[in-house]
VEXPA-213164 format. One record per residue (C-alpha): residue number from 1; residue in one letter; chain; z, x, y. Coordinates in steps of 0.5 Angstrom, whole numbers. Layout:
N
+--------+-------+------+-------+-------+-------+
| torlum | mardo | pavo |    zz |    xx |    yy |
+--------+-------+------+-------+-------+-------+
|    NUM |     a |    A |     Z |     X |     Y |
...
+--------+-------+------+-------+-------+-------+
// end
This chain:
401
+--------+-------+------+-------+-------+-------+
| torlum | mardo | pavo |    zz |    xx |    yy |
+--------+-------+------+-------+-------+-------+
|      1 |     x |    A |   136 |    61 |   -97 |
|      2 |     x |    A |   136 |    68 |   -95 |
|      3 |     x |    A |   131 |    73 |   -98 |
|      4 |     x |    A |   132 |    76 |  -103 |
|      5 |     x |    A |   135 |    83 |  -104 |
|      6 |     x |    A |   130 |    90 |  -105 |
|      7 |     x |    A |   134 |    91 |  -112 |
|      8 |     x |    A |   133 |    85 |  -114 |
|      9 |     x |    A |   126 |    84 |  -113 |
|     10 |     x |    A |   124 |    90 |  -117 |
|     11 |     x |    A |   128 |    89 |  -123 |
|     12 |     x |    A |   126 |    82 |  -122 |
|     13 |     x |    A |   120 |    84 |  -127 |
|     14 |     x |    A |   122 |    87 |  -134 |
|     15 |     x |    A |   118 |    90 |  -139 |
|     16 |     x |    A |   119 |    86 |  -146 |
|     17 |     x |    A |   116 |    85 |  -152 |
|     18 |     x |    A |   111 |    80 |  -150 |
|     19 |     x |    A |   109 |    83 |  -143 |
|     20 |     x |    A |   109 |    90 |  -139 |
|     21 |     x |    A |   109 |    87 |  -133 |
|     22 |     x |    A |   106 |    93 |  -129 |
|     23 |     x |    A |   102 |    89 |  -123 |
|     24 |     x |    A |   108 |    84 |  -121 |
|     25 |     x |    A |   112 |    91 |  -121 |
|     26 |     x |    A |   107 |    93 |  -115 |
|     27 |     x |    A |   106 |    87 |  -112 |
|     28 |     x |    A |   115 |    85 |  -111 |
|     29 |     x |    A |   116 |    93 |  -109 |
|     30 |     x |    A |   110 |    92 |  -103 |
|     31 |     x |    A |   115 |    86 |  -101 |
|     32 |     x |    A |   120 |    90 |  -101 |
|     33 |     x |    A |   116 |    94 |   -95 |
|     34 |     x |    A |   113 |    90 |   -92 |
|     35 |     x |    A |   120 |    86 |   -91 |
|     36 |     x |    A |   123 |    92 |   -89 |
|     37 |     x |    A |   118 |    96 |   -84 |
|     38 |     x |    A |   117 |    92 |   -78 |
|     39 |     x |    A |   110 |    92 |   -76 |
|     40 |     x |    A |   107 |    94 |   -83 |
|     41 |     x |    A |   105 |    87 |   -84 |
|     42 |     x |    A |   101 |    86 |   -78 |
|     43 |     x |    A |    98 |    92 |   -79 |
|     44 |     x |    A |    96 |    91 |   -85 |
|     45 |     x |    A |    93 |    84 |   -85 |
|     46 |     x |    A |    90 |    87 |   -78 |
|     47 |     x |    A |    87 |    92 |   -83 |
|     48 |     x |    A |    85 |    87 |   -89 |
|     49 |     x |    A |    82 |    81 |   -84 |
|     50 |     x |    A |    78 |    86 |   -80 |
|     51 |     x |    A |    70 |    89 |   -82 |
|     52 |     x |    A |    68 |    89 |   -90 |
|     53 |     x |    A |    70 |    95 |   -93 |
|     54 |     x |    A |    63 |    98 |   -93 |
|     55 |     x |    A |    65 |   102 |   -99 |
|     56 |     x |    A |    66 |    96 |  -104 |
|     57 |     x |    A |    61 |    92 |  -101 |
|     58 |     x |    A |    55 |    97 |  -102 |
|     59 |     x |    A |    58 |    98 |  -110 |
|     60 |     x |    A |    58 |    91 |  -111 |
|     61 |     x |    A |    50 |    91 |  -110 |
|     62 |     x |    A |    48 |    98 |  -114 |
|     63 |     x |    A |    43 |    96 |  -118 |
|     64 |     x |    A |    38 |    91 |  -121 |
|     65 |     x |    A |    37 |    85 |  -117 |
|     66 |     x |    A |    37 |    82 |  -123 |
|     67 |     x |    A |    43 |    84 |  -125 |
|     68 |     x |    A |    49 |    77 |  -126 |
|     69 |     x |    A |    53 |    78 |  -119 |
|     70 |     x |    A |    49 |    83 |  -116 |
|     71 |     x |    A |    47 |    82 |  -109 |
|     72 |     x |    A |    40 |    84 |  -107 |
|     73 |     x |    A |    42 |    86 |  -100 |
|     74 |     x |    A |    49 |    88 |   -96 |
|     75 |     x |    A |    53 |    81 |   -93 |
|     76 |     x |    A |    52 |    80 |   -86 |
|     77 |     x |    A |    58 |    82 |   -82 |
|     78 |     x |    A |    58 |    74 |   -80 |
|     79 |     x |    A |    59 |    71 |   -86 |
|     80 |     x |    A |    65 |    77 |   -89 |
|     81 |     x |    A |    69 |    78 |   -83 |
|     82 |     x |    A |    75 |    74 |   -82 |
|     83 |     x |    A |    77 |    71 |   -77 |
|     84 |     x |    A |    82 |    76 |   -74 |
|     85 |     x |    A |    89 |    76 |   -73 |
|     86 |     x |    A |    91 |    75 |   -65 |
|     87 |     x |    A |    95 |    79 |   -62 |
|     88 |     x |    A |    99 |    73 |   -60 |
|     89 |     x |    A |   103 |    73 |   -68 |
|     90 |     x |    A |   105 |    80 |   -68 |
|     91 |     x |    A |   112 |    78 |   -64 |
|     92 |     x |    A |   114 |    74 |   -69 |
|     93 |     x |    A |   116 |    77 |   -77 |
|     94 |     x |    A |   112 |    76 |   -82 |
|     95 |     x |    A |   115 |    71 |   -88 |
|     96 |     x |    A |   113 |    74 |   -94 |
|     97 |     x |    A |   113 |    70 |  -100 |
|     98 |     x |    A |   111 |    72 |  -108 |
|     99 |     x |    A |   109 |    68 |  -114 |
|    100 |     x |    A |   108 |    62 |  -109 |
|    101 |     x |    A |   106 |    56 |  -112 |
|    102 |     x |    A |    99 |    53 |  -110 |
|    103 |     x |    A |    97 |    45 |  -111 |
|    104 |     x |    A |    90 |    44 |  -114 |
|    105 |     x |    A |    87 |    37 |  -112 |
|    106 |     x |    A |    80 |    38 |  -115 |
|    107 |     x |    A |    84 |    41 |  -121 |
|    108 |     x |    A |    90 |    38 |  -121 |
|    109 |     x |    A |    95 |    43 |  -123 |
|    110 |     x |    A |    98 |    49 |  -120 |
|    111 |     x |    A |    96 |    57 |  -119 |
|    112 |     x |    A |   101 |    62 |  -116 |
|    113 |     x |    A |    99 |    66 |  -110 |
|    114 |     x |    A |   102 |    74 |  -112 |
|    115 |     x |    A |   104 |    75 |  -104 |
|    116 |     x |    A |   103 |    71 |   -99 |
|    117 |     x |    A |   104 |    73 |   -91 |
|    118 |     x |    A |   106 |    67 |   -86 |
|    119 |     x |    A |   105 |    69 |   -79 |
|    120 |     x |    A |   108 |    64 |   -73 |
|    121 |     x |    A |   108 |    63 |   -66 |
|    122 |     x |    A |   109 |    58 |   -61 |
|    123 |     x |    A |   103 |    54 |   -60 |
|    124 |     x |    A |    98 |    55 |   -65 |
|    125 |     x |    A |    98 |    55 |   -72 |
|    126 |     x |    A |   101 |    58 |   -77 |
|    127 |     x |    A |    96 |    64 |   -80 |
|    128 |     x |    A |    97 |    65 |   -88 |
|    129 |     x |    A |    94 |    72 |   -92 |
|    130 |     x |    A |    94 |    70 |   -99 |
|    131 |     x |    A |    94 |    76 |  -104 |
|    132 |     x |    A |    91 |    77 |  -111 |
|    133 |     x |    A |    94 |    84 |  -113 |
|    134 |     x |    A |    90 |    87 |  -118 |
|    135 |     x |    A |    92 |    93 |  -123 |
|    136 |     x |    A |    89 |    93 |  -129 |
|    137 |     x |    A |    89 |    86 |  -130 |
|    138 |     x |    A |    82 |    81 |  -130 |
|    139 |     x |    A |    81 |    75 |  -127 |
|    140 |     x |    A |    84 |    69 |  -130 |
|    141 |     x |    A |    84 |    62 |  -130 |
|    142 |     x |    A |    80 |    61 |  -124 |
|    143 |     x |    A |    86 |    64 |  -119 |
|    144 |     x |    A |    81 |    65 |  -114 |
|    145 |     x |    A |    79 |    58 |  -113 |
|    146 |     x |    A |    84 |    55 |  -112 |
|    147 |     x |    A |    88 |    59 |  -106 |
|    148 |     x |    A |    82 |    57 |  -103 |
|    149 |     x |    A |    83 |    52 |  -104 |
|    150 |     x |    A |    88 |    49 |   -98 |
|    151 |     x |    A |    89 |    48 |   -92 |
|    152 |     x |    A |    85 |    52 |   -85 |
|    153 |     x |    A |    89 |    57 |   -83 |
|    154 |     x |    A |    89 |    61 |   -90 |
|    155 |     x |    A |    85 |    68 |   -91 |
|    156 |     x |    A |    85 |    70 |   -99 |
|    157 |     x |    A |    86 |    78 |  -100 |
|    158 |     x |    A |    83 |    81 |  -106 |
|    159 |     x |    A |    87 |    87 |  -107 |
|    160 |     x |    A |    85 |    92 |  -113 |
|    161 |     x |    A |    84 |    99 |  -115 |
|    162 |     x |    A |    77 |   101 |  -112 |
|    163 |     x |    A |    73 |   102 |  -119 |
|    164 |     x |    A |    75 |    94 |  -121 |
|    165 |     x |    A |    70 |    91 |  -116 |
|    166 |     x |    A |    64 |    92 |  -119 |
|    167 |     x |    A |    68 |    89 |  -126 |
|    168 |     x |    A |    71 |    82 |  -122 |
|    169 |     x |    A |    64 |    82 |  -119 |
|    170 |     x |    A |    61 |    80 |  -126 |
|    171 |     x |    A |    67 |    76 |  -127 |
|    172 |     x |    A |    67 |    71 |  -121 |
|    173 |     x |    A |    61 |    72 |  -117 |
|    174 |     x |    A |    60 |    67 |  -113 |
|    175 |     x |    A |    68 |    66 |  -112 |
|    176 |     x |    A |    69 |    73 |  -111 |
|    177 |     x |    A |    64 |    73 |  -105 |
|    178 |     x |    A |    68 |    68 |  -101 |
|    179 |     x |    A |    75 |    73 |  -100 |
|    180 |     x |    A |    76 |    79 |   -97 |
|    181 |     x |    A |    76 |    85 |  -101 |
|    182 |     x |    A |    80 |    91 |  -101 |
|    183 |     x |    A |    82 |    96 |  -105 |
|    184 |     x |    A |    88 |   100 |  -106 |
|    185 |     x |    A |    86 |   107 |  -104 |
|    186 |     x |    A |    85 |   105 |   -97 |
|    187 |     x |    A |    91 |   100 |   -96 |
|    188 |     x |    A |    94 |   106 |   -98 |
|    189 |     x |    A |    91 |   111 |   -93 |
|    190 |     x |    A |    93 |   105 |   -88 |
|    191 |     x |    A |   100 |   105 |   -90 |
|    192 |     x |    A |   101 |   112 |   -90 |
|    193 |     x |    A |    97 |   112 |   -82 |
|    194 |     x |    A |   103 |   107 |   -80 |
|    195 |     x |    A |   106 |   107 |   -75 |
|    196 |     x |    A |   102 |   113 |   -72 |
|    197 |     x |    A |    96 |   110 |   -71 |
|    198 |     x |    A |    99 |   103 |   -70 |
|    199 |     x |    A |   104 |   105 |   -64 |
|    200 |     x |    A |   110 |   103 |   -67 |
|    201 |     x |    A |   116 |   105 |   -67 |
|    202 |     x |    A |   121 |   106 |   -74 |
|    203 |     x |    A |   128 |   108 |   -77 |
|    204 |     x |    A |   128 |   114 |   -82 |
|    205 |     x |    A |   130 |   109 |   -88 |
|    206 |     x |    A |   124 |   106 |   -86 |
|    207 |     x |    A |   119 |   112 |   -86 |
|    208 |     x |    A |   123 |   113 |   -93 |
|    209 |     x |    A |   121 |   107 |   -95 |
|    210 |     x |    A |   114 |   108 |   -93 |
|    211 |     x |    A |   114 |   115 |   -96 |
|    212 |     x |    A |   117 |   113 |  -102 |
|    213 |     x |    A |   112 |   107 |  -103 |
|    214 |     x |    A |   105 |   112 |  -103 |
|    215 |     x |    A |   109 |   116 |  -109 |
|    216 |     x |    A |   109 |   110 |  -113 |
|    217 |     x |    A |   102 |   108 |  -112 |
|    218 |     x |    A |   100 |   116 |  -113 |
|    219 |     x |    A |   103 |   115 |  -120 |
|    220 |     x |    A |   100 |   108 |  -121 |
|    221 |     x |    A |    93 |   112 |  -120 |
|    222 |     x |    A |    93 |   106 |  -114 |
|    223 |     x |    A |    91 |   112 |  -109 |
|    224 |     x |    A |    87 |   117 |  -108 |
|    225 |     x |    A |    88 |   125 |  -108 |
|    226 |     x |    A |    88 |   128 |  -102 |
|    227 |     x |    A |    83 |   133 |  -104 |
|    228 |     x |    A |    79 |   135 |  -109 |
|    229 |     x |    A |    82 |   141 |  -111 |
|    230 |     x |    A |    81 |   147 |  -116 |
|    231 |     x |    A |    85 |   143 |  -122 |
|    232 |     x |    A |    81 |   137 |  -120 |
|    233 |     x |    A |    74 |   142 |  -122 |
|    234 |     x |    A |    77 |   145 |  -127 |
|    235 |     x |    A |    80 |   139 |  -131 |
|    236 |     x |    A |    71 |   136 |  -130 |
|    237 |     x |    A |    68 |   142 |  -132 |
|    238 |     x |    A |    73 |   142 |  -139 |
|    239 |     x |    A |    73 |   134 |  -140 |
|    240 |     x |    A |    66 |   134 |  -144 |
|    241 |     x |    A |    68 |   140 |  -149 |
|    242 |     x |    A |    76 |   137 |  -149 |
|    243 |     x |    A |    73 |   130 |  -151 |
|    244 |     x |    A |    69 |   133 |  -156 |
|    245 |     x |    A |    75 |   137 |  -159 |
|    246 |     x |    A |    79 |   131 |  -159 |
|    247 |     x |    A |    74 |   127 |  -162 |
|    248 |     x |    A |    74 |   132 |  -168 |
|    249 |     x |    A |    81 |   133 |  -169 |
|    250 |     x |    A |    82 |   126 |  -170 |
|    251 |     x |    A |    76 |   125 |  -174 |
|    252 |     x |    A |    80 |   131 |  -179 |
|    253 |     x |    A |    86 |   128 |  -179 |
|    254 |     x |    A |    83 |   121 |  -181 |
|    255 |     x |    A |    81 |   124 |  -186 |
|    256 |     x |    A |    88 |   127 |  -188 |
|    257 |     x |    A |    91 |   121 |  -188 |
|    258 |     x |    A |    85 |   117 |  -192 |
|    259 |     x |    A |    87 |   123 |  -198 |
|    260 |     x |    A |    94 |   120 |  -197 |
|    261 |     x |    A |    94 |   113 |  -195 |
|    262 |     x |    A |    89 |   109 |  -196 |
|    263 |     x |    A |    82 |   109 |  -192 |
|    264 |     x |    A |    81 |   106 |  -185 |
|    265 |     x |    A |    80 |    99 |  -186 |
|    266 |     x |    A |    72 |    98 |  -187 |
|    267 |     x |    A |    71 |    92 |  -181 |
|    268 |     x |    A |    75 |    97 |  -176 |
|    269 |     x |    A |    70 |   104 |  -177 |
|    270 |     x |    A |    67 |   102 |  -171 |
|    271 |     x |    A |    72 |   102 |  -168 |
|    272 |     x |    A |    75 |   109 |  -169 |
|    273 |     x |    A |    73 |   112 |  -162 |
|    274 |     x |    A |    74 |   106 |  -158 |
|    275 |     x |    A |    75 |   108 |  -151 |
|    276 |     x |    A |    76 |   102 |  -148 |
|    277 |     x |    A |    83 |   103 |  -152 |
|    278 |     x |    A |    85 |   109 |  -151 |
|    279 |     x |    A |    82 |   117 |  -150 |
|    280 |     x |    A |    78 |   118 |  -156 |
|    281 |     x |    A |    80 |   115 |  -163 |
|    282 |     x |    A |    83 |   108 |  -165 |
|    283 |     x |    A |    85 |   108 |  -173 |
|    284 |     x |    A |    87 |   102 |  -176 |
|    285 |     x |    A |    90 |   103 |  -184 |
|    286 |     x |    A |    92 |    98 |  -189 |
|    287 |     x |    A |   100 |    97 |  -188 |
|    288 |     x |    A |   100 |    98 |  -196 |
|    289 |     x |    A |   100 |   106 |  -199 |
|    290 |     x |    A |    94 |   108 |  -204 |
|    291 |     x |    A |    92 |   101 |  -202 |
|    292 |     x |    A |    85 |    99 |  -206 |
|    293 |     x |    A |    85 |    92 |  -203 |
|    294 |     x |    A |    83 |    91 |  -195 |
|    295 |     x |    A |    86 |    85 |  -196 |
|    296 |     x |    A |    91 |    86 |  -190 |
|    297 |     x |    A |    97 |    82 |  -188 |
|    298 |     x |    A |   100 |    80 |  -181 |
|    299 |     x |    A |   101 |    87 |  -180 |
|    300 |     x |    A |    97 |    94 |  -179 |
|    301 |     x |    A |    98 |   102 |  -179 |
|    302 |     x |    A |    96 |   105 |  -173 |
|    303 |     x |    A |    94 |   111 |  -169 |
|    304 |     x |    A |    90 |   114 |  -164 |
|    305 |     x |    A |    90 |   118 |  -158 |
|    306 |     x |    A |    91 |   115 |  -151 |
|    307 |     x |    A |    91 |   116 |  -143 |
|    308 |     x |    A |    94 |   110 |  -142 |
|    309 |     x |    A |   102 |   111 |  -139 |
|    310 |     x |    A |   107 |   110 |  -145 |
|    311 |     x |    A |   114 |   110 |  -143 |
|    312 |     x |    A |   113 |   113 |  -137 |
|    313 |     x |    A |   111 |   120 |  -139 |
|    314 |     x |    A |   108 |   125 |  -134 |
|    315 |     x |    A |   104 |   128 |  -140 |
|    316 |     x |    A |    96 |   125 |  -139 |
|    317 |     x |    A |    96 |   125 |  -147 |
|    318 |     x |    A |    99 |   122 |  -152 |
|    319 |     x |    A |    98 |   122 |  -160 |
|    320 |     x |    A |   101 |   113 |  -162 |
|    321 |     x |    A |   102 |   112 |  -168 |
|    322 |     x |    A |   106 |   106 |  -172 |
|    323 |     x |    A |   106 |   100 |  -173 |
|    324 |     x |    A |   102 |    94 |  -169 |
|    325 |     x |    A |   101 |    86 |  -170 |
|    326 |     x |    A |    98 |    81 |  -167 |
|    327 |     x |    A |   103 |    77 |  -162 |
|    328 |     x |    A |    99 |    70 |  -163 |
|    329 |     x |    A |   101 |    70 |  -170 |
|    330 |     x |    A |   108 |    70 |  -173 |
|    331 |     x |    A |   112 |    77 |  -172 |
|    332 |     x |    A |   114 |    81 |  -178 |
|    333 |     x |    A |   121 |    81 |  -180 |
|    334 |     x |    A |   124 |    88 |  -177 |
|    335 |     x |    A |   130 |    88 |  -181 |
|    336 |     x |    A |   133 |    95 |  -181 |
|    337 |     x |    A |   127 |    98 |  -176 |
|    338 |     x |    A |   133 |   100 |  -171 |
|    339 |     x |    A |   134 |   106 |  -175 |
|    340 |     x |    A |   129 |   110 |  -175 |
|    341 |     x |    A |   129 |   108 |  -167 |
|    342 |     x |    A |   135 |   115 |  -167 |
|    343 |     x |    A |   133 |   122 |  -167 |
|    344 |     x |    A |   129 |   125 |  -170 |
|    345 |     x |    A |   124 |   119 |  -170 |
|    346 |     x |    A |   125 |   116 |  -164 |
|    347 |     x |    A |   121 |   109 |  -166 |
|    348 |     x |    A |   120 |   104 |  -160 |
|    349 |     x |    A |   117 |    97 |  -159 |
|    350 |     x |    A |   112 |    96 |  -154 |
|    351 |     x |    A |   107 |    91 |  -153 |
|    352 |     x |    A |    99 |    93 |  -152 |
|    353 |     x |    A |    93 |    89 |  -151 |
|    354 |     x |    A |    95 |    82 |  -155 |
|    355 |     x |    A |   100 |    86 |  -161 |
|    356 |     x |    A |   106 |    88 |  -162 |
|    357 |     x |    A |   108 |    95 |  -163 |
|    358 |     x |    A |   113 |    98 |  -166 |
|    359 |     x |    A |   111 |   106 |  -165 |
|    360 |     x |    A |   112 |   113 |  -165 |
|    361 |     x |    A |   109 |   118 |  -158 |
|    362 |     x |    A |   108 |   125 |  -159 |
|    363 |     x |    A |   105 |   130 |  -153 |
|    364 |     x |    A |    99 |   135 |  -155 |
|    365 |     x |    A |   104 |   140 |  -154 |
|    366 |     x |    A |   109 |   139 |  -160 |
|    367 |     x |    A |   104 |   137 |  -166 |
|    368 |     x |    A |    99 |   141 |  -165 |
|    369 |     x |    A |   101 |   148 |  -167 |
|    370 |     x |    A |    95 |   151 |  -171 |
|    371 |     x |    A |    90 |   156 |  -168 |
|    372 |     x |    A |    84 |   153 |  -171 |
|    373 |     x |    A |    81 |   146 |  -170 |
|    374 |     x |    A |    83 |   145 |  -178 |
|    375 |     x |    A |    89 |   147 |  -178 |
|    376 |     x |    A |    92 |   142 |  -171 |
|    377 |     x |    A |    88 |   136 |  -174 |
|    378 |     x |    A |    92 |   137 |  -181 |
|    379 |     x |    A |    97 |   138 |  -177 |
|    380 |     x |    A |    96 |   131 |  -173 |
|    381 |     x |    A |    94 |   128 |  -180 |
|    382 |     x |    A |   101 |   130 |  -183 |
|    383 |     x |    A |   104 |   127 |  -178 |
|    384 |     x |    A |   101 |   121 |  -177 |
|    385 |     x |    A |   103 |   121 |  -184 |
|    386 |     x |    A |   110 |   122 |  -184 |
|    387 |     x |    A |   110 |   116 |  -179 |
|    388 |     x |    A |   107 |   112 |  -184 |
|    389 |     x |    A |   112 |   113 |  -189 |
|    390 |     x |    A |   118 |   113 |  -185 |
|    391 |     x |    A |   116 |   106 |  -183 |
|    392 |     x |    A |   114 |   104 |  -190 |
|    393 |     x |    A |   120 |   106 |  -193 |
|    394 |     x |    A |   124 |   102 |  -188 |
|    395 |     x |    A |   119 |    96 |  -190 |
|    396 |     x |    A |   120 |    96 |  -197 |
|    397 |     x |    A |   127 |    96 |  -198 |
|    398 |     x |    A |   129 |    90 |  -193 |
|    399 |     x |    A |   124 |    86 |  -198 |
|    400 |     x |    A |   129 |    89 |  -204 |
|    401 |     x |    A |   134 |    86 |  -200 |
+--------+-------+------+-------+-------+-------+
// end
């Protein structure tokens, strides 16, 4: 069976209501290049079985020596290098595979490998890159283990932005010091310096490719500016002062909302500046009007401010408010809820962090038109409130029915 076509493999993965599949979007666009750009795969498994990247290695040792999965002293070169990958397997094409199911006897079940590279040649063995691409996402279910699993002649790559090793680390210490370890940015750098610094020679469809590859690992946040420029400065200089603005805006409009709706609910007041989950703020309410009761049920009424890609917007913040629900659980009933998915509304369904969510998305620029601090966090306020209703009315009347 031939493989598949460029088109089809980056709409294999989709987003829905139960996943936003932003990690196997990547993973099947970089088999796209490296089945089409020859040379590229070789060059890049050349690069990854080479020396440890001295960056991660010394991240992955900052710190107390105590600390769970730091190591006292940097890995000798011995023990981390790879076997590299002879000049002899360059002749042949590399074989790429994705989603490839790997047999566990010790655990007797199956793992899938994100990306596989088979390298073969006449009279020696095939040599096999095993990848786990990282984006976003943590290790899960021992993965690591079991690629390693199989047979001699298999390599493990793990592929991650730079700023995630130190968390892998803490995940799987002992199980992360056995693969090679890359990060995105320099695999990055290396696809951009192909084929200069391999010596190949390739078409203007694949410099295209090439080019329009290392645009999209920019806007996934998976490559590193060239510089540090004068937007870069102003933006570090500002960002305490903007987070602190923020932290106040949504503060005022916390209070608006409670005036109107109902308070925060009480198990959810630490969690009102909850970074992990967004920019600043993250304020869950009951899903019931004037609600006396924090007895909630399967469903809550929500807002925050987010730096997070939503709808693929260019904008870097965006103020989410709506309604959400725990995916485990059974979903509420959303009968009537396409309406307010049209002008001026604009609702949409996507899913977040384990809920599902039925949201509305605003820019900064489009709520905020107050010239004081009040003024804009009432304004945030009104319209959070306004979507609260909106959506609350369409409840109510499909429980009528």
């Amino acid at each position: 069976m031939g493989r598949q076509s460029m088109f089809k493999r980056i709409t294999t993965y989709r987003d829905s209501e139960a996943l936003e599949p932003s990690e196997n979007k990547v993973t099947e666009a970089f088999a796209v290049l490296l089945e089409e750009v020859d040379g590229l795969g070789f060059y890049l498994a050349g690069e990854w079985l080479g020396e440890p990247d001295p960056e991660i290695e010394a991240s992955l040792t900052t710190g107390d020596d105590s600390t769970p999965g730091h190591a006292a002293t940097l890995p000798s070169a011995d023990t981390t290098r790879a076997r590299s990958l002879g000049a002899e397997y360059k002749v042949s094409p590399v074989k790429v595979a994705t989603q490839v199911t790997v047999w566990s006897r010790k655990e007797d079940r199956y793992g899938f490998v994100d990306l596989e590279l088979k390298f073969s040649t006449t009279g020696s063995r095939d040599r096999v890159v095993r990848v786990e691409v990282k984006h976003g996402s943590p290790l899960h279910d021992e993965q690591l283990p079991l690629y390693l699993e199989d047979e001699d002649g298999v390599t493990v790559v793990l592929l991650a932005p730079f700023t995630q090793f130190r968390e892998l680390n803490h995940q799987m210490p002992d199980v992360v010091a056995k693969v090679e370890k890359r990060s995105w940015q320099r695999t990055a750098e290396r696809i951009a310096a192909f084929p200069r610094d391999s010596g190949a020679e390739v078409g203007e469809v694949e410099k295209w490719l090439i080019q329009q590859f290392i645009r999209f690992l920019r806007e996934e946040k998976l490559m590193s500016p060239e510089a540090v420029g004068p937007q870069h400065l102003v933006a570090m200089a500002n960002h305490r002062e903007a987070k602190e603005a923020l932290v106040s805006l949504n503060e005022i409009a916390n209070r608006r909302i409670a005036a109107t709706w109902g308070e925060v609910h009480t198990e959810e007041k630490k969690n009102e500046r909850r970074e992990d989950k967004g920019y600043t703020s993250f304020s869950r309410y009951s899903s019931v009007k004037n609600a006396k009761s924090q007895e909630l049920g399967r469903i809550w009424f929500e807002f925050k401010a987010s730096a997070e890609d939503v709808f693929d917007s260019a904008e870097e913040l965006h103020f989410i408010a709506g309604a959400s629900w725990d995916l485990k659980t059974d979903a509420p009933s959303m009968e009537g809820w396409e309406a307010l998915m049209d002008e001026p509304l604009f609702f949409r369904e996507f899913p977040e962090g384990g809920c599902g969510r039925f949201m509305r998305v605003a820019t900064p620029s489009s709520v905020l038109s107050g010239a004081k601090l009040d003024d804009q966090g009432k304004e945030l306020g009104e319209w959070v409130l306004k979507t609260f209703e909106a959506l609350s009315e369409v409840m109510q009347s499909s429980k009528k029915a």
